[in-house]
C-alpha positions as CSV (number, residue, x, y, z in Angstrom):
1,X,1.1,-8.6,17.2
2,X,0.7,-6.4,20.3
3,X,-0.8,-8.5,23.1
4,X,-1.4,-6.8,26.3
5,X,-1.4,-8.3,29.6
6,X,-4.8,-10.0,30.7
7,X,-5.9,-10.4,34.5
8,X,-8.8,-13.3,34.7
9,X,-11.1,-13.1,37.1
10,X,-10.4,-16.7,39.3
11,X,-14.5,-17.6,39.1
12,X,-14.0,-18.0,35.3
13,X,-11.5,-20.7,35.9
14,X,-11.9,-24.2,34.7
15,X,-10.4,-26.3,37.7
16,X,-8.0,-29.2,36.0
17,X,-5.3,-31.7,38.0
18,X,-2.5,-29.8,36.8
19,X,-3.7,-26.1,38.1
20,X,-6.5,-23.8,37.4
21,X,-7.2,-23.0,33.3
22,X,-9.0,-19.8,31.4
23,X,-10.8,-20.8,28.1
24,X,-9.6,-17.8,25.8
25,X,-10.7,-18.0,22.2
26,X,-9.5,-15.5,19.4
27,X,-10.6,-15.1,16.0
28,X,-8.7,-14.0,12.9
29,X,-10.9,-13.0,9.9
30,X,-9.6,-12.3,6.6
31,X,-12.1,-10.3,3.5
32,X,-11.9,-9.6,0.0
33,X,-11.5,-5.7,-0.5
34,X,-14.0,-4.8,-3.6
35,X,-11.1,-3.0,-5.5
36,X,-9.8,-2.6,-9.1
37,X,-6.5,-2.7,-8.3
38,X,-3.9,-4.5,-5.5
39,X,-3.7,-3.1,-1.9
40,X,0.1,-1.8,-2.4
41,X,0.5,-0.9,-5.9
42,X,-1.6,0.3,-9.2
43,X,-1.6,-3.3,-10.9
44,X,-4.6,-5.1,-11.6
45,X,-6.1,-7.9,-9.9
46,X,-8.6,-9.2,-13.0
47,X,-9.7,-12.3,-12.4
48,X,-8.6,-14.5,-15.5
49,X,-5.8,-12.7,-16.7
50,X,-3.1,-14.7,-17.8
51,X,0.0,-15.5,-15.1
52,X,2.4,-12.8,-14.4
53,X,0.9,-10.7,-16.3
54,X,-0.7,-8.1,-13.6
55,X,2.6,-7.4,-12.2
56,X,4.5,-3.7,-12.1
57,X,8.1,-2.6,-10.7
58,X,6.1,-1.8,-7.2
59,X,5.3,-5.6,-7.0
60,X,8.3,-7.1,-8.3
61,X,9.7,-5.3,-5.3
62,X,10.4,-1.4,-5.5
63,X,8.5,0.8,-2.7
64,X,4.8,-0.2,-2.3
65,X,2.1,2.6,-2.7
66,X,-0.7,1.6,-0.7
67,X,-4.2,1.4,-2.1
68,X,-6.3,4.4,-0.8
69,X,-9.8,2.7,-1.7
70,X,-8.7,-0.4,0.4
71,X,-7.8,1.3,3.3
72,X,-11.2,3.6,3.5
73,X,-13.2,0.1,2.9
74,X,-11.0,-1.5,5.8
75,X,-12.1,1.0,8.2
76,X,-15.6,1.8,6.8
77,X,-16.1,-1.9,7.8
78,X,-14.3,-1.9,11.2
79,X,-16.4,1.3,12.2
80,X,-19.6,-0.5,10.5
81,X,-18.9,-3.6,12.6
82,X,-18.3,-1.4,15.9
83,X,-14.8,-3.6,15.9
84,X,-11.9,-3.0,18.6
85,X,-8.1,-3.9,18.2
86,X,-6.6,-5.0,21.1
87,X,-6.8,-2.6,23.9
């Protein structure tokens, strides 16, 4: 994860015994992709299907292929949501 260095602003600070503290809060959010098929290979993702079953040589572990559809939803939504990555 790239982190880049942060300078607070000291009248943010929360004053404690131990030294001066900065309230950062992050958020991690994870989505469901509306796709027919998994996000690094062909296979299927039918819900129901019996176990093992929606698995190919890409999953099992040869070179993925990722999923074009997912990636164009992914940033569809980041541009809809006006998101940032760390800057």
């Amino acid at each position: 994860m790239f982190t880049a260095e942060r300078i607070g602003d000291p009248r943010d600070y929360i004053k404690g015994e131990t030294g001066d503290w900065e309230i950062i809060i992050g958020l991690e959010v994870h989505a469901q992709v509306a796709s027919n098929s998994k996000l690094f290979s062909g296979s299927s993702t039918e819900y129901g299907s019996e176990p093992n079953s929606q698995v190919s040589l890409v999953d099992a572990g040869m070179l993925p292929v990722v999923n074009e559809f997912c990636v164009e939803q992914a940033v569809k939504t980041g541009l809809g949501l006006n998101a940032g990555g760390n800057r």
